[in-house]
C-alpha positions in Angstrom: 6.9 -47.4 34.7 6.3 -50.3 32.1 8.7 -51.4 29.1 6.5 -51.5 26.4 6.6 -49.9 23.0 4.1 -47.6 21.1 4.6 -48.0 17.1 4.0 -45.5 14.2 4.1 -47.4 10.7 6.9 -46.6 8.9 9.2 -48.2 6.0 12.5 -49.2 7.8 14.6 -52.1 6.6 18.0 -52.8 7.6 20.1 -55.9 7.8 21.4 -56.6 10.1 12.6 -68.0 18.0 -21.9 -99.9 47.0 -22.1 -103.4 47.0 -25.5 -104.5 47.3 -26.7 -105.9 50.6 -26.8 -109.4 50.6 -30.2 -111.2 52.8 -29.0 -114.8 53.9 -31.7 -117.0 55.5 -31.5 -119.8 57.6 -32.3 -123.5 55.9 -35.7 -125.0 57.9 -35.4 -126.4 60.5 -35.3 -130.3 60.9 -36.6 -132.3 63.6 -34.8 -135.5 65.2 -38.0 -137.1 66.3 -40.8 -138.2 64.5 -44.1 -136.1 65.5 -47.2 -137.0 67.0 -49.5 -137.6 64.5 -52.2 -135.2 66.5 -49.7 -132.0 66.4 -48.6 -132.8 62.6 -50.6 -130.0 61.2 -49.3 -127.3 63.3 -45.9 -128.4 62.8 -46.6 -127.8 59.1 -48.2 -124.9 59.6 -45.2 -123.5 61.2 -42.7 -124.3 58.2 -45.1 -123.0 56.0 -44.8 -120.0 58.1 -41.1 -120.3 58.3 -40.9 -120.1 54.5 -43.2 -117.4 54.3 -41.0 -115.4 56.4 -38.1 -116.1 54.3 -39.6 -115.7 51.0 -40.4 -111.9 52.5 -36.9 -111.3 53.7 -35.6 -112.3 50.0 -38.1 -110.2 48.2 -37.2 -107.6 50.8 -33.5 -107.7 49.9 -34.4 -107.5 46.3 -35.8 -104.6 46.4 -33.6 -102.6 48.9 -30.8 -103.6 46.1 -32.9 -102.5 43.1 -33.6 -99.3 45.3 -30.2 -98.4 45.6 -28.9 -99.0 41.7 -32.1 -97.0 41.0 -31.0 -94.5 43.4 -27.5 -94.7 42.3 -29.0 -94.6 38.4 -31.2 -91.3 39.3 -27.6 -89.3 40.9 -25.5 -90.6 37.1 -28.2 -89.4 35.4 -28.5 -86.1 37.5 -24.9 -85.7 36.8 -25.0 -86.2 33.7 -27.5 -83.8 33.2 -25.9 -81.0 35.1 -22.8 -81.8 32.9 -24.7 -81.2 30.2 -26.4 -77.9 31.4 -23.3 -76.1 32.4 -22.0 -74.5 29.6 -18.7 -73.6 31.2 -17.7 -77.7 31.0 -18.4 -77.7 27.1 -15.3 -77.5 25.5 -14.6 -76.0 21.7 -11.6 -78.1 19.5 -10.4 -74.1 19.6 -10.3 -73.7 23.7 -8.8 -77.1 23.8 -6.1 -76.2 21.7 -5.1 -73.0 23.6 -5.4 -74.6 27.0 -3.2 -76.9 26.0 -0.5 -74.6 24.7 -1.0 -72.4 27.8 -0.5 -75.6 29.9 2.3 -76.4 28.0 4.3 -73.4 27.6 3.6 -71.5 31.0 6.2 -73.0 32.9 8.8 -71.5 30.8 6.8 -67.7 30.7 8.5 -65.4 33.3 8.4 -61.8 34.5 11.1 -59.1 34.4 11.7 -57.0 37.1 14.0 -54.1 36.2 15.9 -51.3 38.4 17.3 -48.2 37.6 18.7 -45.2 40.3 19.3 -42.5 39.5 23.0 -40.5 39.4 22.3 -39.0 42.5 20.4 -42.1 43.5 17.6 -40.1 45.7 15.1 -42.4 43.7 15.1 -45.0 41.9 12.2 -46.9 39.3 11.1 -50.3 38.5 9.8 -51.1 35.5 8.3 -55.1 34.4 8.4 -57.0 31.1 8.1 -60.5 30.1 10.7 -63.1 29.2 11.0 -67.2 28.0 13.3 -69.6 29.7 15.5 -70.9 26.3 17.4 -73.5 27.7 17.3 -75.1 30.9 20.5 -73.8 32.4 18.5 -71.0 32.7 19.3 -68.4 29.2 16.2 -65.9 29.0 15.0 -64.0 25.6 13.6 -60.6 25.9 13.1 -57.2 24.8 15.9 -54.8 24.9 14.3 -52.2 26.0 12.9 -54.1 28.9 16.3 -53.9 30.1 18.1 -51.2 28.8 19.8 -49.0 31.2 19.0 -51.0 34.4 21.5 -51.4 37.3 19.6 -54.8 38.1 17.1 -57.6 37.1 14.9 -60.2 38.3 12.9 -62.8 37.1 10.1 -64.3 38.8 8.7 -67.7 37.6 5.0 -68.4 37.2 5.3 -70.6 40.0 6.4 -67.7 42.4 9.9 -68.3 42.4 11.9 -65.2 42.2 16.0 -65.7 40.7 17.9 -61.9 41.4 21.1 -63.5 40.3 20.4 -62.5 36.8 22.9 -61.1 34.4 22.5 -59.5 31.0 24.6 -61.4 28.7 24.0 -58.6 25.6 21.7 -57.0 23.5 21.3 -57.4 19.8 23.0 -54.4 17.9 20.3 -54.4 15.2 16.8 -55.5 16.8 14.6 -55.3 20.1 16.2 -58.8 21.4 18.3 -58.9 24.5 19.5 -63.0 26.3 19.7 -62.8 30.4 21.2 -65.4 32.3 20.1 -67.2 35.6 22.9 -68.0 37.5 23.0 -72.1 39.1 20.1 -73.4 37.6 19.9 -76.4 35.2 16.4 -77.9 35.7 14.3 -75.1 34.5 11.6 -75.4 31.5 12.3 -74.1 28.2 10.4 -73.2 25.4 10.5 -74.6 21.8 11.1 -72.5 19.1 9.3 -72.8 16.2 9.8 -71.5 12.3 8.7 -67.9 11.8 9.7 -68.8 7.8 6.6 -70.5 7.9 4.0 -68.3 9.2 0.8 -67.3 7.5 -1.4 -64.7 7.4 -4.4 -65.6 9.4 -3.1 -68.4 11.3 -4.1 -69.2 15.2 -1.8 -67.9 17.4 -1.7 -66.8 21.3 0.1 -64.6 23.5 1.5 -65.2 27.4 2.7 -62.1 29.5 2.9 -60.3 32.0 0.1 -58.1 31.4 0.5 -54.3 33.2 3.5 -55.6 34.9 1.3 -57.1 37.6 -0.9 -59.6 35.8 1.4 -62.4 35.6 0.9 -65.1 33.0 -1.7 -63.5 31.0 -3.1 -65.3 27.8 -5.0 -63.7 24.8 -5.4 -65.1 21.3 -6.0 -64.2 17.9 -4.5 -64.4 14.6 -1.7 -63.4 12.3 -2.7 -60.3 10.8 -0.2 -59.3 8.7 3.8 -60.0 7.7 6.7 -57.9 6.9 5.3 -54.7 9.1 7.8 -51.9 9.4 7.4 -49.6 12.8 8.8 -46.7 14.6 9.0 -47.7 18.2 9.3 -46.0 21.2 8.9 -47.6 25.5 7.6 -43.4 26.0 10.8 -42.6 28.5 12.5 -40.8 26.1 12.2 -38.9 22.5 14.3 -41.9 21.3 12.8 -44.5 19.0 14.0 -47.4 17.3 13.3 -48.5 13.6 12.2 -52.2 13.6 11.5 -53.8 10.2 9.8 -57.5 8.8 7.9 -57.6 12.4 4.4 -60.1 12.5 1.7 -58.1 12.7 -1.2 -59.7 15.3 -4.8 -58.9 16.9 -4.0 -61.0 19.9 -3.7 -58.5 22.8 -0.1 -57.1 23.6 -0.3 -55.0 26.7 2.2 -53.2 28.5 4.3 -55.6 30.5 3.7 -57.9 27.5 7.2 -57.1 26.1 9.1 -59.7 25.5 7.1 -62.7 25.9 6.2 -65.3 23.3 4.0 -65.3 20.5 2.9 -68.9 20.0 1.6 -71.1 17.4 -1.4 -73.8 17.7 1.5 -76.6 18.5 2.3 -74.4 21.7 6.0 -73.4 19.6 7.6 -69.8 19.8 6.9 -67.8 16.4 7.7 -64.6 17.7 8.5 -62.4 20.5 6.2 -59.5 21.3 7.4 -56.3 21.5 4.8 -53.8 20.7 1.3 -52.7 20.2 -0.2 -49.5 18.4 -1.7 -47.4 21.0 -3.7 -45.2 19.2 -5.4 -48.4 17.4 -7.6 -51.1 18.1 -5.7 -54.9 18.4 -2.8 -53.9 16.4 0.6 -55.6 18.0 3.7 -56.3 16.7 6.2 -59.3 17.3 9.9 -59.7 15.5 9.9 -63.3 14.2 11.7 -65.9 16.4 14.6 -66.7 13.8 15.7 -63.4 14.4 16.8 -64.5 17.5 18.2 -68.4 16.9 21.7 -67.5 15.4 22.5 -66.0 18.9 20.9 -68.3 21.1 23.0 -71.3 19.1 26.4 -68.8 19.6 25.5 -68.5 23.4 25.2 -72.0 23.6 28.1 -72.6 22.3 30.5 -69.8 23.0 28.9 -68.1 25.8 29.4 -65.1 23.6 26.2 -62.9 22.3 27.4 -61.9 18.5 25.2 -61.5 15.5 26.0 -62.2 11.8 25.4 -60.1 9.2 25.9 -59.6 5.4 26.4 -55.5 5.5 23.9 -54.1 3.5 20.8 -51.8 3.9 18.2 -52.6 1.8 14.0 -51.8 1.0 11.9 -54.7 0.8 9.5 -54.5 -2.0 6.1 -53.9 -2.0 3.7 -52.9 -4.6 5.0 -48.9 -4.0 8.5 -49.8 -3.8 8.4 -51.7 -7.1 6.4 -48.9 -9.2 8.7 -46.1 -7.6 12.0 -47.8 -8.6 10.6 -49.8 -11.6 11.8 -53.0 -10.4 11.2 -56.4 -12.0 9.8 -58.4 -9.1 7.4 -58.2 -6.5 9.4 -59.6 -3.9 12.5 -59.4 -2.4 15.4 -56.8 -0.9 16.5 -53.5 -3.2 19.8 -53.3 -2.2 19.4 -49.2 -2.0 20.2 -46.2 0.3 19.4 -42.7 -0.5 23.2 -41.4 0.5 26.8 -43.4 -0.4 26.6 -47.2 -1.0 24.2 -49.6 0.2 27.2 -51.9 0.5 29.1 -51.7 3.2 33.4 -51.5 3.0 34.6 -54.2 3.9 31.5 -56.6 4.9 31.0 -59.8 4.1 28.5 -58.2 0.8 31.7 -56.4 0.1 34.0 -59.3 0.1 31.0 -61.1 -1.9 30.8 -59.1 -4.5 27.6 -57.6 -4.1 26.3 -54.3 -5.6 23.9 -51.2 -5.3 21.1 -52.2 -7.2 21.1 -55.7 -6.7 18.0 -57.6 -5.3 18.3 -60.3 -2.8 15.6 -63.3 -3.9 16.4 -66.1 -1.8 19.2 -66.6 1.5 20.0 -70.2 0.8 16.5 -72.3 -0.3 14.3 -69.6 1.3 12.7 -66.9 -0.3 13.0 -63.5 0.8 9.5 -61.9 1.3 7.5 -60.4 4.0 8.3 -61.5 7.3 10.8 -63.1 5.7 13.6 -60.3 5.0 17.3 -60.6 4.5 18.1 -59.6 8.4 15.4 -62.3 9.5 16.7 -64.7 7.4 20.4 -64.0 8.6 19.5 -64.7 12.2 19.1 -67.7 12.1 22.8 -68.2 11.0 26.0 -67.8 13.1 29.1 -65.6 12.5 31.7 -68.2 10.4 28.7 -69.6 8.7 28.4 -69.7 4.5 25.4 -69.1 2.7 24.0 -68.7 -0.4 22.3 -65.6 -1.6 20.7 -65.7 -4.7 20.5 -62.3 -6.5 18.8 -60.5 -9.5 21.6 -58.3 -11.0 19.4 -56.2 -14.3 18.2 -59.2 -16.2 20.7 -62.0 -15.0 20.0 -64.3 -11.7 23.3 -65.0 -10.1 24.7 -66.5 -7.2 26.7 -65.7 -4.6 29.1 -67.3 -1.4 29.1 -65.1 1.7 30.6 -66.0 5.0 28.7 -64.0 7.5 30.8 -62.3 9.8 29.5 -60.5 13.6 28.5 -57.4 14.0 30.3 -55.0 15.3 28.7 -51.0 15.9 
């Protein structure tokens, strides 16, 4: 069994990161004694010799050293040549970037081994995902559903190393995230997050997971293929599926046993965590933008505590449809709308605001609100106890309002 999702589209929003040989020669010889005159021309004879001799060990020399730098010139060049005729040592400014990212970032890419028995426990099932180290005292980001229901988990580092004293510290009431923790660790590599604001249609971006649930560390690329995608999502154990909304849309490969893992720009920073792929469709995967996830992480690391802020409003993000249907006045933003009671929750931070049905949420502090970009997104990134500053189109009048987000609580 593998935790990964299969998606139908559908509109959901709700609110909720060598040294040449020397020759040496001998000087002639001098004699002590002055020759006989008679045997003068032999002894010259023989130093002429003598020279002779010497003259051929130097040239000899000579050449044995100009042999070898030729030889040693002939093997650079034959290097050089083979160099040049294996393709597979030609490197693209493209496959030098993702090496390098995959280099980077693998360290901190690790595998999710999850166990479940049964009631009567005469069986029990594994099932695999993916997961990043987020801090170096060993916090994990994954999928919920990679761990939902399990009686124990594992993570196994892409050096080998396997951790089973691994606790689930919570699960995000309103998205696909879920933080583990590694107990007695404080060395480990983390990732960096990145800013899924940011993020632009077409952009370079790869993947790392564990592929199948026994291809560990696998790495595809491709691009950003679309923002703001709404899906239906289900791991195929159960009728159950779960409305995700303002996901990144992506033609790098997400496989099974890819949930969870990191979706990565060209700097080798976390954009987005994968969660699920169409299965019915070619290269069509999904991943929920990291600042979904950063309010959390910076309450964990702080409290210990997994809580999520939230405003406490459903909403539709506009599109083209949305804004002909309702005869809105923009082309962006969140309709605060439901088909059934208020859109406002009693009570809720939007309550206590002063928010209203009807009202559309432009901009959560300086950033717009757009696709991939929506009003939950936004708020992760945010704490419980923090202010900000939603700016809002009430009829014809642009207005602003205070809210203190508060956590969620189901």
């Amino acid at each position: 069994m593998d935790k990964n999702k299969t998606v139908d589209a559908r509109e959901v929003k709700e609110d909720a990161v060598l040294p040449t040989p020397s020759v040496t020669t001998q000087p002639p010889l001098r004699h002590a004694q002055k020759s006989h005159r008679t045997r003068r021309p032999k002894i010259i004879a023989g130093v002429i010799i003598l020279l002779f001799l010497c003259f051929t060990a130097g040239m000899s020399g000579g050449l044995l050293s100009s042999q070898i730098a030729s030889n040693k010139s002939t093997i650079e060049s034959s290097d050089a040549q083979y160099a040049k005729d294996d393709g597979n040592r030609i490197m693209s400014e493209s496959e030098q970037t993702i090496a390098s990212v995959v280099d980077k970032v693998s360290p901190s890419v690790v595998s999710i081994i999850s166990s479940t028995s049964s009631r009567s426990s005469t069986y029990s099932q594994a099932a695999a995902g993916t997961g990043m180290i987020v801090t170096k005292d060993g916090y994990v980001l994954t999928n919920k559903h990679v761990v939902n229901g399990a009686d124990s988990v594992s993570v196994v580092t892409s050096d080998g190393k396997t951790y089973d004293d691994v606790r689930v510290v919570g699960t995000d009431p309103l998205n696909d995230i879920a933080f583990l923790k590694i107990a007695k660790v404080n060395d480990l590599p983390a990732v960096t997050l990145g800013d899924s604001k940011t993020v632009r249609t077409g952009q370079t971006v790869i993947a790392i997971g564990n592929a199948l649930g026994q291809y560990q560390n696998t790495v595809t690329s491709g691009i950003i293929s679309g923002l703001g995608r709404p899906v239906l999502a289900s791991d195929g154990s159960s009728n159950e599926a779960e409305s995700l909304s303002d996901l990144l849309q992506t033609d790098a490969a997400i496989n099974s046993g890819n949930s969870g893992g990191p979706l990565l720009n060209a700097a080798g920073q976390v954009i987005g965590i994968n969660t699920a792929v169409a299965q019915d469709a070619q290269s069509i995967g999904f991943s929920i933008p990291i600042g979904a996830a950063k309010g959390m992480l910076s309450n964990i690391i702080e409290t210990g505590k997994l809580e999520r802020a939230y405003v406490g409003v459903q909403y539709i993000s506009i599109t083209p449809e949305v804004k002909a249907e309702y005869d809105l006045s923009v082309n962006k933003g969140d309709y605060i709308k439901t088909e059934r009671g208020s859109a406002v929750q009693n009570d809720s931070p939007a309550d206590k605001a002063g928010l209203k049905d009807g009202d559309i949420i432009v901009k959560v502090n300086d950033h717009e609100v757009g696709p991939g970009k929506g009003v939950s997104t936004l708020i992760g990134e945010y704490r419980p106890g923090d202010k900000v500053t939603l700016t809002i189109l009430r009829g014809e009048q642009t207005i602003t309002k205070e809210v203190t987000l508060a956590a969620y609580t189901s």
